[in-house]
C-alpha positions in Angstrom: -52.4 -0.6 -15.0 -51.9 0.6 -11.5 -49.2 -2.0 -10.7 -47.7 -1.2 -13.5 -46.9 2.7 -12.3 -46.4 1.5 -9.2 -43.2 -0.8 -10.8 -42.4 2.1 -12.5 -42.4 4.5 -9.8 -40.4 1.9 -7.9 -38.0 1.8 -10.6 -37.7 5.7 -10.7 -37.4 5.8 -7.2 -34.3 3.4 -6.9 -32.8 5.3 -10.3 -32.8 8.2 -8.8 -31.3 6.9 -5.4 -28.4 5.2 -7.4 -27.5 8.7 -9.4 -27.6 10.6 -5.8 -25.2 7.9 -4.2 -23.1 8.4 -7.1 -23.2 11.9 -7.3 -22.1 11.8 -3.4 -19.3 9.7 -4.1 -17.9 11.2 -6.9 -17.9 15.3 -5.0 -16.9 13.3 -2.1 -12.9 11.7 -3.9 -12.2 15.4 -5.1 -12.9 16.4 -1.6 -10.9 13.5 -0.2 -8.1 14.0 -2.6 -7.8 18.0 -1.7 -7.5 17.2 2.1 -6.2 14.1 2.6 -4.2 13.5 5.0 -6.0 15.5 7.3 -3.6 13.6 10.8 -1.0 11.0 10.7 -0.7 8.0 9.2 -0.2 4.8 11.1 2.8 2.3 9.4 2.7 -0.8 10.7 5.9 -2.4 10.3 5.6 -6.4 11.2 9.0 -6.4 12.7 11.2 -5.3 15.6 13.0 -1.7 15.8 16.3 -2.1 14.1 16.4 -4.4 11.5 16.7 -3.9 8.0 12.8 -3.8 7.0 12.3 -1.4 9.9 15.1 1.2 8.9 13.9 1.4 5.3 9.9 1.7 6.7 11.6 5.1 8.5 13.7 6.4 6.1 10.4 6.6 3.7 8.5 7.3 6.5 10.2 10.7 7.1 10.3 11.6 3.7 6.7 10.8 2.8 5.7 13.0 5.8 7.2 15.8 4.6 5.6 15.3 1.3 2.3 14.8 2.6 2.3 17.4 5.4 1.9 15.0 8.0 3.6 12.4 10.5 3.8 9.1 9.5 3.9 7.0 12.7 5.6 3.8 12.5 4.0 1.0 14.9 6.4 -1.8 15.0 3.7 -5.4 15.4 6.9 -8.0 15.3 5.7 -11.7 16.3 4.2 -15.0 14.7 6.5 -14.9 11.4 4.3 -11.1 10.7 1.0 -12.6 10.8 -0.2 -10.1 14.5 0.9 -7.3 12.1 -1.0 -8.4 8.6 -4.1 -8.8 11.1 -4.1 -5.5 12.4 -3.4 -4.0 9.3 -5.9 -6.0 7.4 -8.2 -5.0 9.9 -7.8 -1.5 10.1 -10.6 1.1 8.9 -9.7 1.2 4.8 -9.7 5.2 5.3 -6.0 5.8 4.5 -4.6 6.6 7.7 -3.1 2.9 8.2 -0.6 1.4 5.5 1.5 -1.5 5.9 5.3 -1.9 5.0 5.9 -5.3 4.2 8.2 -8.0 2.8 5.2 -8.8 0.1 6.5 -12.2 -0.9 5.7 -13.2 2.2 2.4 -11.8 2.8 1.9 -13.6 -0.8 3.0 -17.5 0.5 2.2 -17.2 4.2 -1.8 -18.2 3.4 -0.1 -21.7 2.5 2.0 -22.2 5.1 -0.7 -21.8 7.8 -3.6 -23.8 9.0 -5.7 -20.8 10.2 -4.9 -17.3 8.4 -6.2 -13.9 9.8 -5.9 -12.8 6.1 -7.0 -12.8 2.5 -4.6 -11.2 0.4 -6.7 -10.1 -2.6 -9.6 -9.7 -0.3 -8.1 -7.6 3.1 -5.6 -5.8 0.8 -5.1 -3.4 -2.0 -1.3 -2.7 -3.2 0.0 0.8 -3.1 3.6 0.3 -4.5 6.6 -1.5 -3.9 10.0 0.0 -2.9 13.1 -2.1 -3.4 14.2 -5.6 -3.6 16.2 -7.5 -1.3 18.0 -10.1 -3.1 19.0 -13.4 -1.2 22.5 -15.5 -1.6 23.5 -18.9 -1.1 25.6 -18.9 1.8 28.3 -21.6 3.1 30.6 -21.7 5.6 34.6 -21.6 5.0 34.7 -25.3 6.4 32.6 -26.5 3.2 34.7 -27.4 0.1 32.5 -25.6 -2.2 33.5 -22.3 -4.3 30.1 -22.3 -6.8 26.5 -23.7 -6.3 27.9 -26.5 -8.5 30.4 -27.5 -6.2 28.3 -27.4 -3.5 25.5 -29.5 -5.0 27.6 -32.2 -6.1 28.7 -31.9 -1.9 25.4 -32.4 -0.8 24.6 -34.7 -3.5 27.7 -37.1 -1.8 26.8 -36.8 1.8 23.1 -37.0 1.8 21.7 -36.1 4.8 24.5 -34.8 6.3 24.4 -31.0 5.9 22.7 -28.8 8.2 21.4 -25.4 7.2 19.8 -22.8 8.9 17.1 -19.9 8.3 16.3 -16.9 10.3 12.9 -18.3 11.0 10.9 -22.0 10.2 8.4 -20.6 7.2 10.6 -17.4 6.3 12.1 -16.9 2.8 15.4 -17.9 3.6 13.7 -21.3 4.9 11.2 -21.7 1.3 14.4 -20.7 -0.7 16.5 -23.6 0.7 13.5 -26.2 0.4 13.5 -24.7 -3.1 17.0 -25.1 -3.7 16.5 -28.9 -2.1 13.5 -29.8 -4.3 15.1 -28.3 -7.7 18.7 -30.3 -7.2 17.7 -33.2 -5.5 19.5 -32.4 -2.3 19.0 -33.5 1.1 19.9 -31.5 4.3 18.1 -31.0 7.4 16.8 -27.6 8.5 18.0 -25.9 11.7 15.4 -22.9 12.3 16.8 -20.3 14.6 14.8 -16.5 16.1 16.7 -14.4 13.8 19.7 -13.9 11.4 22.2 -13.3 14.2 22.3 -16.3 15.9 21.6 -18.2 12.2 24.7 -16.5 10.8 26.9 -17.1 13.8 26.1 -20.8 13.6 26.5 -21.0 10.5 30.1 -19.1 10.8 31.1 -21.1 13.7 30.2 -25.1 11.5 26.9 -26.1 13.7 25.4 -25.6 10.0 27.1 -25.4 6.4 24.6 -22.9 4.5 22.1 -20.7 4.8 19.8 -18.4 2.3 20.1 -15.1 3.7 19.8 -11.1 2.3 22.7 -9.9 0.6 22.6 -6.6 2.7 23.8 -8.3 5.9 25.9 -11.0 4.3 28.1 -8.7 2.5 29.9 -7.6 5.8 30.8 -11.5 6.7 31.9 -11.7 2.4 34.1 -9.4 2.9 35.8 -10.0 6.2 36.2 -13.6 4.6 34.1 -15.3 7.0 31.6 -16.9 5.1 31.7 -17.4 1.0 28.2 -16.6 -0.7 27.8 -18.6 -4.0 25.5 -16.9 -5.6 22.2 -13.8 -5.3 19.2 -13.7 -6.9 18.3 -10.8 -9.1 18.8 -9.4 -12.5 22.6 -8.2 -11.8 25.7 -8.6 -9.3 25.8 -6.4 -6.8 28.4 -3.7 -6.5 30.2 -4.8 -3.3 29.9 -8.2 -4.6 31.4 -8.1 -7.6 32.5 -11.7 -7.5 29.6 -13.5 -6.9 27.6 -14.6 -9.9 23.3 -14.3 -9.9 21.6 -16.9 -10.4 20.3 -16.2 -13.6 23.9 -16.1 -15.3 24.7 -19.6 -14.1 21.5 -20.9 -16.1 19.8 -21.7 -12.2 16.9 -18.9 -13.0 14.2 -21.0 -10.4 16.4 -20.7 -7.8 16.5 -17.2 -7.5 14.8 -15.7 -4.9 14.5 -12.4 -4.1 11.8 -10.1 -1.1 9.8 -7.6 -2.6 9.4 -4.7 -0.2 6.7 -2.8 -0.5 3.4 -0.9 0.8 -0.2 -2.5 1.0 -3.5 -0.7 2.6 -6.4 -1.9 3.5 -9.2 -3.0 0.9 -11.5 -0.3 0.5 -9.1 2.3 0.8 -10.2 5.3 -1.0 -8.7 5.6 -4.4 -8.0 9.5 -4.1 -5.9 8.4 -1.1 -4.3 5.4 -3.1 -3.2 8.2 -5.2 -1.4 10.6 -2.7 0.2 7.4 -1.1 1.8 6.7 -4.2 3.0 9.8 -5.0 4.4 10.1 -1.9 6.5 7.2 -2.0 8.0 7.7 -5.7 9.1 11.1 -4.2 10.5 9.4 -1.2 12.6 7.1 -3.5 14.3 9.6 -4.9 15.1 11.7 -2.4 19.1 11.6 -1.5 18.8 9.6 2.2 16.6 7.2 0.8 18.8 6.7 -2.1 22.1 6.3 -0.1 20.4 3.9 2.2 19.6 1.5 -0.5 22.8 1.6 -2.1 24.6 1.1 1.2 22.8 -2.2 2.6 22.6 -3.5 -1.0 18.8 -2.8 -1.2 18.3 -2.8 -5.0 15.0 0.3 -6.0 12.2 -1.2 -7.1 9.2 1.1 -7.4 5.5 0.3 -9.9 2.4 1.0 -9.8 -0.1 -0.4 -8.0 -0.8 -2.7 -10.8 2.6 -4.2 -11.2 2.8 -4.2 -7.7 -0.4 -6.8 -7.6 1.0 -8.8 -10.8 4.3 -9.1 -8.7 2.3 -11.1 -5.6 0.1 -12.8 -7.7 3.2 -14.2 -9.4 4.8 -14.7 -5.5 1.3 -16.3 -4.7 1.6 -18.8 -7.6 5.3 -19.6 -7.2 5.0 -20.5 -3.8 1.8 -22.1 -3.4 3.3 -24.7 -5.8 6.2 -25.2 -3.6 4.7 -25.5 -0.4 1.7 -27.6 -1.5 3.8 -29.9 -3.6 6.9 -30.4 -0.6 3.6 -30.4 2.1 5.0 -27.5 4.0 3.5 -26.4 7.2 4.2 -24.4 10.1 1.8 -24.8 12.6 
């Protein structure tokens, strides 16, 4: 009998604990959600000042401080194809104050592509929202006799082996898109990786290389000057200073469209409350008129979901690319 209240006292005891933890967690989201932020908010950005990525982190960046009544610090962590930046950031106290603007298709396939990761996805993050997506062409120099992704196949297709094509770095997108575009036509053509687009684009201008899979916001410039032919983008719909050039998706190709979702991740464990604010933030931020005229200006196509449909989007990413790269045994070491 007396072990029996004793197992029952116990029993109390721990309900009792469990209601008062509960309790303290629920006043404390109210409280987190009334003064959060409370200082400024570190952005890490996994790549140098300048580029594309980087310019659309600050343009949100300066928006969602003035919505959130504070700075928003971005901390550029280039090096490593992003994987110094997805550590910090994955290791970063989940308390709101660090977030992490990111091309999320590759935070999605880079697990595959390495031996040793710093990083779980679905463990070390939680996703906030993306932004915008930056569609990808099919890119050739003037010197190939190609006009459509047709044309060019049936080119490879008669000098296997012979092409060259480059990437702005050995286990980006434009690198997995190409392999993808390989695997899916039955194409051979030997990969040239180079430490950025410049020096990609300029070889690939020049005839070291034929193609290329590069973003359609610094491809348009070259399109237009008539210095390189792009045979086709990824994505739903042409793009307006690309009228010309067909998607994917319209030429019946829909697997070879490939597309970078940009987009916002926190740590795991981040409070929900400031989740919430984050989000918020950012939907206000895409709609304000300089983040809006940036977009449309470098071809950046909005993109902005929940939280939810942010985390279907990578698992999708994860899936479509773990297939590739375990199937073609790609590794970057």
């Amino acid at each position: 009998m007396k072990i029996a209240n004793h197992l029952a006292g116990r029993t109390m005891r721990r309900r009792l604990l469990a209601a008062t933890a509960l309790m303290l967690v629920s006043s404390a989201l109210p409280a987190l959600a009334d003064t959060y932020p409370s200082k400024p908010i570190r952005m890490i950005v996994p790549y140098l000042a300048g580029g594309v990525t980087d310019v659309m982190a600050r343009q949100f960046a300066t928006v969602m401080s003035d919505k959130l009544g504070q700075q928003i610090v971005v901390d550029n962590k280039p090096g490593a194809n992003t994987l110094i930046a997805t550590q910090a950031a994955a290791t970063a106290p989940p308390d709101g104050y660090t977030i992490f603007f990111m091309d999320l298709s590759l935070l999605s396939y880079n697990a595959y592509l390495y031996k040793q990761q710093p990083y779980e996805l679905t463990r070390d993050f939680v996703p906030v929202t993306s932004v915008a997506e930056i569609p990808l062409g099919l890119a050739v120099n003037n010197f190939v006799p190609a006009n459509n992704v047709k044309e060019f196949i049936a080119y490879a297709k008669a000098n296997p082996g012979k092409l060259n094509y480059s990437s702005t770095a050995s286990g980006g997108l434009p690198h997995l898109a190409m392999e993808n575009l390989k695997s899916v036509a039955g194409i051979e053509m030997t990969h040239v990786p180079y430490k950025g687009a410049a020096a990609a684009i300029t070889d690939m201008i020049g005839g070291q290389v034929q193609a290329m899979f590069n973003d359609v916001s610094t491809s348009v410039q070259y399109v237009n000057a008539g210095r390189m032919k792009v045979l086709a983008i990824s994505g739903d719909k042409r793009m307006p200073r690309m009228p010309d050039v067909p998607t994917f998706a319209e030429l019946g190709m829909p697997k070879l469209s490939t597309a970078a979702f940009m987009g916002i991740v926190a740590p795991a464990k981040t409070p929900p409350a400031a989740i919430a604010r984050l989000d918020a933030a950012i939907r206000e931020a895409s709609k304000s008129p300089a983040v809006v005229e940036y977009l449309q200006t470098n071809n950046l196509v909005p993109r902005v979901t929940s939280g939810a449909e942010l985390g279907g989007i990578m698992a999708t990413e994860q899936k479509k690319w773990r297939e590739l790269v375990t199937r073609l045994d790609l590794k970057v070491d």
